[in-house]
C-alpha positions as CSV (number, residue, x, y, z in Angstrom):
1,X,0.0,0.0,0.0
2,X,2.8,2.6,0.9
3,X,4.1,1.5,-2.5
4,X,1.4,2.3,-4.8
5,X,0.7,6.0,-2.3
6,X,4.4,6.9,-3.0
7,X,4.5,5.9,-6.7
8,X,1.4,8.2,-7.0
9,X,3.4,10.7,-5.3
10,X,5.8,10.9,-7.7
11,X,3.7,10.9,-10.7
12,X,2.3,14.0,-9.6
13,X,4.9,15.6,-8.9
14,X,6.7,14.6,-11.9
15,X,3.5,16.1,-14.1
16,X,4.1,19.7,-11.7
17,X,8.2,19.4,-13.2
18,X,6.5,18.4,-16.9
19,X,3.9,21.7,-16.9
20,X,6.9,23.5,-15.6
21,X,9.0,22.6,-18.0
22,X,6.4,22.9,-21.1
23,X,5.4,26.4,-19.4
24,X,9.4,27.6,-19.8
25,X,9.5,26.5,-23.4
26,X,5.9,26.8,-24.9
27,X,6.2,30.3,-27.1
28,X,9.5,30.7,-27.7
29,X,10.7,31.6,-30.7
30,X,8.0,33.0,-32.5
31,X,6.2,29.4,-32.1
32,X,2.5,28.8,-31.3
33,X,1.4,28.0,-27.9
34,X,0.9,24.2,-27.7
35,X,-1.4,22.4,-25.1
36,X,1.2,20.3,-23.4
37,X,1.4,22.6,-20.1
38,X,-2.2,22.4,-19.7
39,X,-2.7,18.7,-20.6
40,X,0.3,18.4,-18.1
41,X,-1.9,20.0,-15.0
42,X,-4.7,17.9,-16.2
43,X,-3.1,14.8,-15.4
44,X,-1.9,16.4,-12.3
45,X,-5.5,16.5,-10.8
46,X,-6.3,13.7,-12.4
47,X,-3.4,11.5,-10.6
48,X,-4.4,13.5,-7.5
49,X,-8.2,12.9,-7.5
50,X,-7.5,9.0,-8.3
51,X,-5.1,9.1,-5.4
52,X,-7.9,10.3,-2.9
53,X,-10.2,7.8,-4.4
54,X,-7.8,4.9,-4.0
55,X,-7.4,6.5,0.0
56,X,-11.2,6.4,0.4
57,X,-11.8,3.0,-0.7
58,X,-9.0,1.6,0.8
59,X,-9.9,3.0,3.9
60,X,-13.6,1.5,3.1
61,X,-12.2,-2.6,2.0
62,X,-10.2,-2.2,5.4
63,X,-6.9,-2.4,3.5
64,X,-5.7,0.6,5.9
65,X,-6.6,1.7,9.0
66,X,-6.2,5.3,11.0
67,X,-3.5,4.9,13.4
68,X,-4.7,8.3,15.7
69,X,-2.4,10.5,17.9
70,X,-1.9,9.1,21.3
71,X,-3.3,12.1,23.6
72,X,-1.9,12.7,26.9
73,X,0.5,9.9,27.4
C-alpha cells in the first residue's frame, strides 16, 4: 500500500516538473502555444483525484486503518 501512495506521489509531482518545464518553453521563438502545459496539469488533478479515491476506498475494504495521535501519554 505505501508503495502504490508513494509511486502516485511521484507521478504527480513529476506532471508539476512536466507543466513547468512545457510552461518555460511553450512560445519561444516565435512558435504557437501548444497544449502540453495544460494537458500536463490535467493529469496532475487527475493523478491527484485517483489518489484520494484509492485512499477512500482503501480505507472503506479495510486495507488501511487510521492509526490516531496518542493524547496525553
Amino acid at each position: 500500500m505505501k508503495y502504490v501512495i508513494g509511486i502516485a506521489f511521484v507521478g504527480i509531482l513529476a506532471a508539476l516538473a512536466l507543466a513547468g518545464v512545457f510552461m518555460m518553453r511553450d512560445g519561444r521563438d516565435g512558435q504557437p502555444r501548444s497544449g502540453k502545459m495544460m494537458r500536463a496539469l490535467a493529469l496532475r488533478v487527475a493523478l491527484s483525484v485517483l489518489l484520494f479515491a484509492f485512499i477512500l476506498f482503501s480505507y472503506w475494504a479495510g486495507w488501511i486503518h487510521p492509526t490516531g495521535i496518542p493524547l496525553g501519554k
